[in-house]
N, C-alpha and C positions, 0 to 999 in steps of 0.2 A: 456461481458468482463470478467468475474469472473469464467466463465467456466475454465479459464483456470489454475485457484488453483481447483475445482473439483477433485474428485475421480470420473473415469471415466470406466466403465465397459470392461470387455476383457474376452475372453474367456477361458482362465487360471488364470482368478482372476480379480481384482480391480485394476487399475494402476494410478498414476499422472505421471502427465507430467515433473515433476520434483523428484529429489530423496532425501532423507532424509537418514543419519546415523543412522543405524541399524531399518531400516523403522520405526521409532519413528513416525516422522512429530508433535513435540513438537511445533512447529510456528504454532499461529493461526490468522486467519484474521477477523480483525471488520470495520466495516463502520459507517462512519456518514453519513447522508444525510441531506443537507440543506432545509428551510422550503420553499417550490415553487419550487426547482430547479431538480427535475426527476418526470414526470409525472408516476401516477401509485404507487409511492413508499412512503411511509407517511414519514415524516421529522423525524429525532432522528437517535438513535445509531441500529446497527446489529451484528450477529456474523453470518459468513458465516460458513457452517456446510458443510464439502465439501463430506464427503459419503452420507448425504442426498440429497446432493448437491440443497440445498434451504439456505437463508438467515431468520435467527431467530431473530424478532424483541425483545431488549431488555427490562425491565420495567426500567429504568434507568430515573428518569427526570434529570440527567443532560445534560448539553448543553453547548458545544465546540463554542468559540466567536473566534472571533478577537483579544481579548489578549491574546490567548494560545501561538502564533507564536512570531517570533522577529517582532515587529514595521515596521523595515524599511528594511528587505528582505524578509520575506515570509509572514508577515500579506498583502499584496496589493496581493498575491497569492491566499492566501486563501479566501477574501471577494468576488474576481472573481471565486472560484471552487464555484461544485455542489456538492461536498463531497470531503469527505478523507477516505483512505484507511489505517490499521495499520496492522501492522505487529508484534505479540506478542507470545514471547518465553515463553512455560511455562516449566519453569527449573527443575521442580519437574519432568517432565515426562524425561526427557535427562541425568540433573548429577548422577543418580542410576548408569548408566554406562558408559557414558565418561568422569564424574570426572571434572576435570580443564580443560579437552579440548570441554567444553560439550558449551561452548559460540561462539569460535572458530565453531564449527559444526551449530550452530544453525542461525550464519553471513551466511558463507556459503547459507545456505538451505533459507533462506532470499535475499539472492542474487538473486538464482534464481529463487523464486515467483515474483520478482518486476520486472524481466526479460520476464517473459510470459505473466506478468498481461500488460505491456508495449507494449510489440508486440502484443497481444490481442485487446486493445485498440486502436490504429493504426486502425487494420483493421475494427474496429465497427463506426471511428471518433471520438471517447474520444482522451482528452491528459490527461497524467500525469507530474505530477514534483515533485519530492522527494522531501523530506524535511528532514534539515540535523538534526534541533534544536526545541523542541517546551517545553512546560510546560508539564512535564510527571503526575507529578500529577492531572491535569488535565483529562489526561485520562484513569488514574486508575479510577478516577471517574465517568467517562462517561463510562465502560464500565466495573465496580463492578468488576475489577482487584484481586486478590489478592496478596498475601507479595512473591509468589514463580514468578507469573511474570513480566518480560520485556520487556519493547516496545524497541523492536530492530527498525523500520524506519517506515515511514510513508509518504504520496503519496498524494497529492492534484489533484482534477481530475474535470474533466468539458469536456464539447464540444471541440473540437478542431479550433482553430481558421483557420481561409483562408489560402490559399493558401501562400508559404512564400511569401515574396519580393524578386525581383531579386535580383542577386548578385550585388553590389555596382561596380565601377569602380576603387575602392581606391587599387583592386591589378592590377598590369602590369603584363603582362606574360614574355614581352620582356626584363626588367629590373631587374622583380622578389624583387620589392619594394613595399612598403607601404605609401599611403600617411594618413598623420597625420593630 
């Protein structure tokens, strides 16, 4: 699934699958992984290293719970994922030259990692589910952040559950109503 923030080789050079303002690529990506829940992967934090394109285990002993999220919408999320995924702007490498639009760029370029990492995932059976809100400092800690960056968003992920459930009958086609 992560191949898909990679730097991937071409024969005119190095390419991602996504583009970045003035090829910076200031967003970087870390992981958590829960303790049992990927075989093969030891439990704690990551930074994915995408022209090495390997995952660098952190010396970090902190550890992301269940309080980091809201309570009663994304804590019942996160106790069901097998990690989380973050998405961290470091502003040192961007505002030297886009100044006050350098956040604006780096949403953007965030946009569309969480866009491939998405459809990546799909096709491997992972899901993800964004997460709008959690305790930032939390994972500055988890992840020996410093003061230039920013967790711009963040992605709970796991297995993908069954198949959906069919569609309900609560819509009519002939009425084009909704029962309540």
């Amino acid at each position: 699934m992560l191949s898909a923030l990679m730097q991937n080789p071409a024969p005119d050079g190095p390419r991602f699958q996504y583009a970045s303002a003035g090829g910076l690529y200031p967003v970087q990506t870390y992981l958590y992984v829960k303790q049992g829940r990927i075989d093969g992967i030891a439990p704690g934090s990551y930074y994915l290293h995408p022209r090495e394109r390997t995952l660098i285990r952190l010396d970090s002993d902190a550890t992301l719970d269940g309080d980091s999220y809201d309570y009663f919408v994304n804590r019942p999320t996160y106790e069901r994922a097998a990690f989380a995924v973050f998405f961290v702007a470091d502003m040192s490498a961007i505002t030297p030259i886009y100044g006050a639009a350098s956040r604006d760029m780096v949403l953007l370029e965030t946009g569309q990692m969480a866009q491939h990492l998405t459809s990546r995932a799909g096709e491997v059976g992972l899901g993800l589910c964004g997460i709008g809100n959690l305790e930032k400092n939390r994972v500055a800690d988890l992840f020996d952040l410093g003061a230039a960056h920013q967790l711009i968003y963040s992605m709970l992920g796991g297995v993908a559950p069954g198949p959906m459930a069919p569609a309900s009958d609560a819509y009519n086609d002939d009425t084009e109503e909704f029962d309540i």
